[in-house]
C-alpha positions in Angstrom: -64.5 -22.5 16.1 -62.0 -21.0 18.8 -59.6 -23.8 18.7 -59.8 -24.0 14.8 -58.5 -20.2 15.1 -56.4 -20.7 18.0 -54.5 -23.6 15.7 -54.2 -21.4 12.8 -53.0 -18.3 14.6 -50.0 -20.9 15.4 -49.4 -22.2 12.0 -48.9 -18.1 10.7 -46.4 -17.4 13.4 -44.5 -21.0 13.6 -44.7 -20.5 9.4 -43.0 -16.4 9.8 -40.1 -17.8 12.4 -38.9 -20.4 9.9 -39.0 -17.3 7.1 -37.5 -15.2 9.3 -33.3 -15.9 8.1 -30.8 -16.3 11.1 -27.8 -13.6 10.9 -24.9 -15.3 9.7 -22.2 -16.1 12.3 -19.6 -15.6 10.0 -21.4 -12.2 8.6 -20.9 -11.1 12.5 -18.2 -12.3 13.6 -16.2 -10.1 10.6 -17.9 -7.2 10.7 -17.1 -7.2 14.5 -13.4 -7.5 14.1 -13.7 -4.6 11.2 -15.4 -2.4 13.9 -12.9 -3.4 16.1 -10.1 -2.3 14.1 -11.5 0.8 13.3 -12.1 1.7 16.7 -8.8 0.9 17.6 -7.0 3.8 19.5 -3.6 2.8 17.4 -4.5 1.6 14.1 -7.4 2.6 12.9 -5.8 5.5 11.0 -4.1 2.4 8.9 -4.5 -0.1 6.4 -7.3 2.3 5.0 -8.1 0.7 1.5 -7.4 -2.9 2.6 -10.3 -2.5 5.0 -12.5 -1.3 2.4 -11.6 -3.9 0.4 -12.4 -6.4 3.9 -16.1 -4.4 3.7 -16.7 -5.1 -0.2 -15.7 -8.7 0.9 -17.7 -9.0 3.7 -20.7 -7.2 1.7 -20.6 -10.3 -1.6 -20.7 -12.8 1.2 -23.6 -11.3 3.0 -25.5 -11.5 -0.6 -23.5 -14.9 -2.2 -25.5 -17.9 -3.1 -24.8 -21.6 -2.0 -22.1 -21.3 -5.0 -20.2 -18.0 -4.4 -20.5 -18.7 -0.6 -17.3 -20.6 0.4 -15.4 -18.7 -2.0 -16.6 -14.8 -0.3 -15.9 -17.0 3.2 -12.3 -17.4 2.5 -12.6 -13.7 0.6 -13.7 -12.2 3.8 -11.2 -13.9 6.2 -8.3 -13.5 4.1 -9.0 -9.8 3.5 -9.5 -9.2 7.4 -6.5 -10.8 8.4 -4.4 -8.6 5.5 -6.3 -5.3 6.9 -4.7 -6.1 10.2 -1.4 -7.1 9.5 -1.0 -4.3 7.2 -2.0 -1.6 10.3 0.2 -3.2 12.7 2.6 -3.0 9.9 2.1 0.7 9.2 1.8 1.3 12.7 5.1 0.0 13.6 6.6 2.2 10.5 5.4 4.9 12.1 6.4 4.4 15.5 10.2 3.5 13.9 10.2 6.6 12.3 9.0 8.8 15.3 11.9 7.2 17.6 14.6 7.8 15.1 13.5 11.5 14.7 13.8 11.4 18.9 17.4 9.4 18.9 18.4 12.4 15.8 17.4 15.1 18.3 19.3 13.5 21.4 22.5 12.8 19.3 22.3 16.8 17.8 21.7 17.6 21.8 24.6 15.5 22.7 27.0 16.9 19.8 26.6 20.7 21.2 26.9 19.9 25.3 30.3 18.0 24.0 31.4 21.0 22.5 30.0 23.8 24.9 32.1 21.3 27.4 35.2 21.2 25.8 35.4 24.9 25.3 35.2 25.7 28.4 37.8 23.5 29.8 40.4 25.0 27.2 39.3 28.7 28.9 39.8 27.5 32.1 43.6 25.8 31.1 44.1 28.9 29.7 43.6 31.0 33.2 45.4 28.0 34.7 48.8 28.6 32.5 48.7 32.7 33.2 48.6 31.9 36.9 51.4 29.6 36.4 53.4 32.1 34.8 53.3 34.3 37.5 53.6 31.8 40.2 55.9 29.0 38.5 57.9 28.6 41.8 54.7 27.5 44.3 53.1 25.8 41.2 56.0 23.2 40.2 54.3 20.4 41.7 51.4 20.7 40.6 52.8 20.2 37.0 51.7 16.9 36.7 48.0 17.7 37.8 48.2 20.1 35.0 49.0 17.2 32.2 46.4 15.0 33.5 44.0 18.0 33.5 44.9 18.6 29.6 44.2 14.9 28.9 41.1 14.9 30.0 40.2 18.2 28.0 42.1 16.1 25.0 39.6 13.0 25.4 36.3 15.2 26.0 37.6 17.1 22.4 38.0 13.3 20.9 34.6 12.4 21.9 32.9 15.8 20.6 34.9 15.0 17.6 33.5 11.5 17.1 30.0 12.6 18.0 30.1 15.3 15.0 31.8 12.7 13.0 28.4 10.6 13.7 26.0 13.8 12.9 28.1 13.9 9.4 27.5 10.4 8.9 23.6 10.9 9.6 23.6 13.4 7.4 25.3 11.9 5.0 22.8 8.9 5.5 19.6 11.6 5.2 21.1 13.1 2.2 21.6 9.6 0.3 18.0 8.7 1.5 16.7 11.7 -0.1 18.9 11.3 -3.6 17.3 7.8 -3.6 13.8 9.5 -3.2 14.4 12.2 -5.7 15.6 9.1 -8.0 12.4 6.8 -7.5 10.3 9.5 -7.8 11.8 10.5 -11.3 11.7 7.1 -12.2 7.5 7.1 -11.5 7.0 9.8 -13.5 9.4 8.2 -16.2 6.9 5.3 -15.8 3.8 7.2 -15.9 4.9 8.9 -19.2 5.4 5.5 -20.7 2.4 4.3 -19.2 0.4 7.4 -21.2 2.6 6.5 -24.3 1.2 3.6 -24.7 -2.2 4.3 -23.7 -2.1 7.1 -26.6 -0.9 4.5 -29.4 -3.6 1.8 -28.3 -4.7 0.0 -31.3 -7.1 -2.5 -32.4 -6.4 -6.1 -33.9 -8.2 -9.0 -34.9 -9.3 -11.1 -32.5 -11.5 -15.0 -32.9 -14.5 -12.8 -31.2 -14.3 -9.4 -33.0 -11.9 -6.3 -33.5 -10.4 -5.8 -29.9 -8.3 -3.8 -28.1 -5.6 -5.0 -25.1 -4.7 -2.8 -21.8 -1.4 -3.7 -20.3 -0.7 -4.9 -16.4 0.9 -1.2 -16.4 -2.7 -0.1 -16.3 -2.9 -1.1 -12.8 -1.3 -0.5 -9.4 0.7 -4.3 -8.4 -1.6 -6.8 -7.1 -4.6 -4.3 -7.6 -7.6 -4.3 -9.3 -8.0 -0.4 -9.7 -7.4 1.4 -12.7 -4.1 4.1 -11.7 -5.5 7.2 -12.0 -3.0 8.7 -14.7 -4.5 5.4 -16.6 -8.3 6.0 -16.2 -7.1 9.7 -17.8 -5.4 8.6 -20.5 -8.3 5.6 -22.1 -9.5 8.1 -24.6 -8.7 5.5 -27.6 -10.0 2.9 -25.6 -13.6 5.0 -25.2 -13.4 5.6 -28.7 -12.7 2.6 -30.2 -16.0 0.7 -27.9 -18.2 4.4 -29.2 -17.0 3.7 -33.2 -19.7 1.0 -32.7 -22.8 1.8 -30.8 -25.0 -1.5 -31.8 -22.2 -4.3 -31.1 -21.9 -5.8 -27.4 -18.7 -5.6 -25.9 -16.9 -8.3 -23.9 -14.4 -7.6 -21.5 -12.1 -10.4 -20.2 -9.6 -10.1 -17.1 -5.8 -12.5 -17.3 -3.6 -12.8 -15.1 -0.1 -14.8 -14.8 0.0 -17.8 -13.5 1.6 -17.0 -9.9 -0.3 -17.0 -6.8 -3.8 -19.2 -6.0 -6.0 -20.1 -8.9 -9.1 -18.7 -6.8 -7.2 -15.5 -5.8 -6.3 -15.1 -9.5 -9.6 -15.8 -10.9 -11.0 -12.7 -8.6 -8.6 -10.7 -9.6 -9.0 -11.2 -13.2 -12.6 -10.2 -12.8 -11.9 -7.3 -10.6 -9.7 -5.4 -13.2 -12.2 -6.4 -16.7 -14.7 -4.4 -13.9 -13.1 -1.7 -13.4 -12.4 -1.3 -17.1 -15.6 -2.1 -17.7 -17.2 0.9 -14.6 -14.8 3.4 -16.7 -16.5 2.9 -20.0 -19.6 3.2 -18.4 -18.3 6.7 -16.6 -17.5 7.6 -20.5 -21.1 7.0 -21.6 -20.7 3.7 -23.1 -24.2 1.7 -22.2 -23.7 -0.8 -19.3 -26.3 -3.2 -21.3 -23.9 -3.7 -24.0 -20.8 -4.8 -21.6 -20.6 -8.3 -20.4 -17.7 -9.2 -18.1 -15.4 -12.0 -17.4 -12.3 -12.9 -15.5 -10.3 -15.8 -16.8 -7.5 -16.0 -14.1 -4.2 -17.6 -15.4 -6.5 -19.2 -18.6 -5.1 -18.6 -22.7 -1.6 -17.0 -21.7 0.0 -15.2 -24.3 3.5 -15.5 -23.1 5.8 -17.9 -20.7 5.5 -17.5 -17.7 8.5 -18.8 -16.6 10.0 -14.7 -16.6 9.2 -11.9 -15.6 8.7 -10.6 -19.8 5.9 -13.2 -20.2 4.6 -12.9 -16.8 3.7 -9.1 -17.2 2.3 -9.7 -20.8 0.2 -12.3 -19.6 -1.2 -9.9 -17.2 -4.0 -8.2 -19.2 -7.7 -6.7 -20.1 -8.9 -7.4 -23.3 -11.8 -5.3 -24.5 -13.6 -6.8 -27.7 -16.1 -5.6 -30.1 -18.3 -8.6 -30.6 -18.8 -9.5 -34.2 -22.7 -10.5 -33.0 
């Protein structure tokens, strides 16, 4: 009876360390180099939304099947590698812009010495020629120390003169810089009013699948899958039109153009019909009646040989199911 025991008390714990699941190397090894970076003394202020997007990543691989798994591997590792290269990116920016604030402060520093200098030689030639004047016979010869003297006070001037001409030209610079700025940004909100434009004059059409409504690549920020924020605002006819009919199931499909990696696109695609689809749900819309899909570079609607056809290919189509 012992050794009957003693050989099952073996089977239960060689049975639990099979059941117990090994970490996965892969799972470690990027969630180290995320820690890393975030404890980094000189980037981890940086790259702040590409890490998160590194995390959500490295969080669908922890929990992807044999299917999903390669694809969430090369997710992961991509994503990593982007969150790193975009802080040493940001970082550098920032150190740029720090030593040309510091090179603007030495050349303004410079710019006033030159001048204090050059003042002060033309007080001292002027002491020099009311001496002379009183003592022109002992003071002939040194005439030609004199000239030599004004010379130098002439090239000192010429340099102050070319180090203002230099502050004028930063300035100039500065001020261009900012007319650009002031110009994009009227441009954005030029954008942004079109963007709500078209949001406001949404309207439904026929589809194969049901009555169904399309939302534009201007919708979302390039490259990302989040709605902009002026757009999540501005989706009150979208809301509406999935409300006017509370029994049907909706289907939400993500395009994109046919740039870029098939795989990269496909996510993508899927990405924005979620976040479309999380918005509805914010509104009250039922998540059991949403079903979503991403379809990648699939059924374009345009060329995509130009940039035209390229950004109408780029779409969420929402669609009122007919059953």
């Amino acid at each position: 009876m012992k050794k009957l025991a003693f050989l099952l008390a073996m089977i239960m714990l060689t049975t639990s360390a099979i059941a117990a699941k090994a970490p996965d190397p892969l799972v470690l090894q990027w969630q180290a180099k995320l820690q890393q970076l975030a404890q980094s003394p000189t980037l981890s202020t940086y790259a702040l939304s590409m890490r998160v997007r590194a995390e959500e990543a490295l969080e669908q691989l922890r929990n992807a099947g044999e299917k999903q798994r390669a694809y969430w591997q090369y997710m992961t590792g991509k994503r990593v590698a982007l969150a790193y290269a975009e802080a040493r990116l940001e970082a550098a920016r920032n150190q740029f812009f720090k030593l040309q604030q510091k090179r603007d402060g030495i050349l303004l520093q410079a710019t006033r010495k030159n001048a204090n200098a050059v003042r002060l030689e033309l007080a001292r030639e002027r002491l020099q020629n009311a001496v002379a004047n009183e003592q022109t016979h002992r003071l002939q010869a040194q005439s030609q120390n004199y000239a030599d003297q004004a010379q130098q006070a002439q090239q000192v001037a010429q340099q102050a003169q070319q180090a203002a001409q230099q502050a004028g030209q930063l300035a100039a610079a500065q001020e261009h810089a900012a007319k650009l700025a002031r110009r994009e940004a009227r441009l954005a909100i030029a954008a942004v009013r079109v963007m709500r434009t078209q949001l406001d004059h949404l309207a439904a059409s026929q589809g194969t699948q049901g009555m169904q409504m399309t939302l534009g690549d201007y919708a979302f920020a390039s490259g990302q899958a989040a709605l902009r924020p002026q757009a999540r605002a501005h989706l009150g006819k979208l809301i509406q039109f999935v409300k006017s009919a509370p029994n049907k199931s909706i289907l939400v499909i993500g395009y994109t153009d046919s740039r870029g990696q098939p795989a990269a696109n496909l996510a993508l695609s899927r990405a924005r019909a979620l976040a479309v689809a999380k918005t509805l749900i914010n509104a009250g819309v039922k998540a059991g009646r949403i079903h979503v899909k991403g379809r990648g570079e699939a059924n374009p609607v345009a060329s995509n040989l130009n940039a035209a056809g390229r950004a109408k290919n780029r779409r969420v189509v929402v669609i009122l199911k007919k059953t």
